[in-house]
C-alpha positions as CSV (number, residue, x, y, z in Angstrom):
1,X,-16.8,5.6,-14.1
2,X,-17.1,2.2,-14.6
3,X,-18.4,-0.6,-12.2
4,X,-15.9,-4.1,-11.2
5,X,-17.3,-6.4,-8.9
6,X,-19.5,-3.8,-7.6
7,X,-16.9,-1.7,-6.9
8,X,-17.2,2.0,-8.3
9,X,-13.8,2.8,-10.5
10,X,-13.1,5.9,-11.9
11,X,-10.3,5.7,-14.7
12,X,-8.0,8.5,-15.8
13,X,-5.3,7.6,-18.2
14,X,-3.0,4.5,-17.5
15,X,-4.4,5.1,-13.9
16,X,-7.8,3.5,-12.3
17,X,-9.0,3.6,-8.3
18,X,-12.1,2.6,-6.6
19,X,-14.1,5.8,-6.2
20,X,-14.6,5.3,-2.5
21,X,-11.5,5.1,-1.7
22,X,-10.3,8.2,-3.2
23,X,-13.0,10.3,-1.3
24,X,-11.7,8.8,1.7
25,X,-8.1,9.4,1.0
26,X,-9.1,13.4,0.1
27,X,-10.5,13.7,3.4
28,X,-7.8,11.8,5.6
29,X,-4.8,12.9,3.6
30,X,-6.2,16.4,1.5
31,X,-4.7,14.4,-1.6
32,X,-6.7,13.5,-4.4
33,X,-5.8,10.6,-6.7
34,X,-5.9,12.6,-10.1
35,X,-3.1,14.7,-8.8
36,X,-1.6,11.3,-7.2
37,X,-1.5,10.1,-11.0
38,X,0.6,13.4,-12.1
39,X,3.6,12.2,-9.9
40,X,4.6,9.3,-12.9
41,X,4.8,12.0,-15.5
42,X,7.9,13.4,-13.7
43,X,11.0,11.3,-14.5
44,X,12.4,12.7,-10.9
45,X,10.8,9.8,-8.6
46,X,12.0,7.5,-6.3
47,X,10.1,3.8,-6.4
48,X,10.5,0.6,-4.1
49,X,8.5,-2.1,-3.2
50,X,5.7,-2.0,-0.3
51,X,7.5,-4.5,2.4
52,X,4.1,-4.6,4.1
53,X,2.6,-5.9,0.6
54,X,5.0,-6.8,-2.1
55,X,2.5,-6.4,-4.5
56,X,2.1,-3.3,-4.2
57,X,4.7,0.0,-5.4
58,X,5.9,2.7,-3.3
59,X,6.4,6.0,-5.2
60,X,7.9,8.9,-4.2
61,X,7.9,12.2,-6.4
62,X,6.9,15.7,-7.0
63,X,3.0,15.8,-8.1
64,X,1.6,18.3,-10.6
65,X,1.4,20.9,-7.9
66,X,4.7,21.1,-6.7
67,X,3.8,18.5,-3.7
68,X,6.5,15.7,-2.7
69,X,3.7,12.7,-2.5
70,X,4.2,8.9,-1.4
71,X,1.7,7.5,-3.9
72,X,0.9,3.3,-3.1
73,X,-0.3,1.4,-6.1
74,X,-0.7,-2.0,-7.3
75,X,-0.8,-3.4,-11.3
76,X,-4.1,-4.8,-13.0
77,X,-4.0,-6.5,-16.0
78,X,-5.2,-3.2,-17.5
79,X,-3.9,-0.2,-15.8
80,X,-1.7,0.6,-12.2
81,X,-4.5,1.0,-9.5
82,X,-3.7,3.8,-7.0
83,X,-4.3,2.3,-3.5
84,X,-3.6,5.6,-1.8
85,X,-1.8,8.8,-1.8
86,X,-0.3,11.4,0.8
87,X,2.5,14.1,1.1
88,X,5.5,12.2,1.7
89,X,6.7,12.9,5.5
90,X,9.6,15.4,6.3
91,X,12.1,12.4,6.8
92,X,10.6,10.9,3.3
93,X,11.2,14.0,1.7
94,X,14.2,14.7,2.7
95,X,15.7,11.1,1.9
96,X,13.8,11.8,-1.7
97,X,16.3,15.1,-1.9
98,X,19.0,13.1,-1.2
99,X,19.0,10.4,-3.3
């Protein structure tokens, strides 16, 4: 874990996120970020741009455990941040099976 701006970030891989956050986001949404990180080693996934942010990356794709997950990130200058991470809603997953 490293420390930037005071803000605790734990690193794994190409992948970083603010410790905090990812407890919170295990709690809410029973996803954690390491297995959030697994969905960009599939070459099955579905990205487009957050319209609420357009710096930040929607993903869509199937996670290490066999989960479809809507993964939000953003790129540093180092790494892609993971902002937050869920299993991708029934309508999300079934456009994702679509496509």
């Amino acid at each position: 874990m490293t420390h930037y701006g005071g803000i605790a970030t734990s690193v794994y891989g190409d992948f970083e996120w603010d410790t905090d956050k990812a407890t919170a986001n295990l709690a809410k949404h029973g996803v954690d970020f390491e297995e959030a990180a697994s969905v960009f080693a599939s070459s099955d996934t579905q990205e487009g741009a957050d319209l609420g942010d357009p710096t930040r990356l929607v993903t869509i794709g199937f996670s290490a455990a066999a989960r479809v997950l809507l993964v939000v990130t953003t790129d540093t200058a180092v790494r892609t941040r993971i902002i937050s991470a869920r299993r991708a809603t029934p309508v999300e997953r079934r456009a994702f099976a679509k496509r």
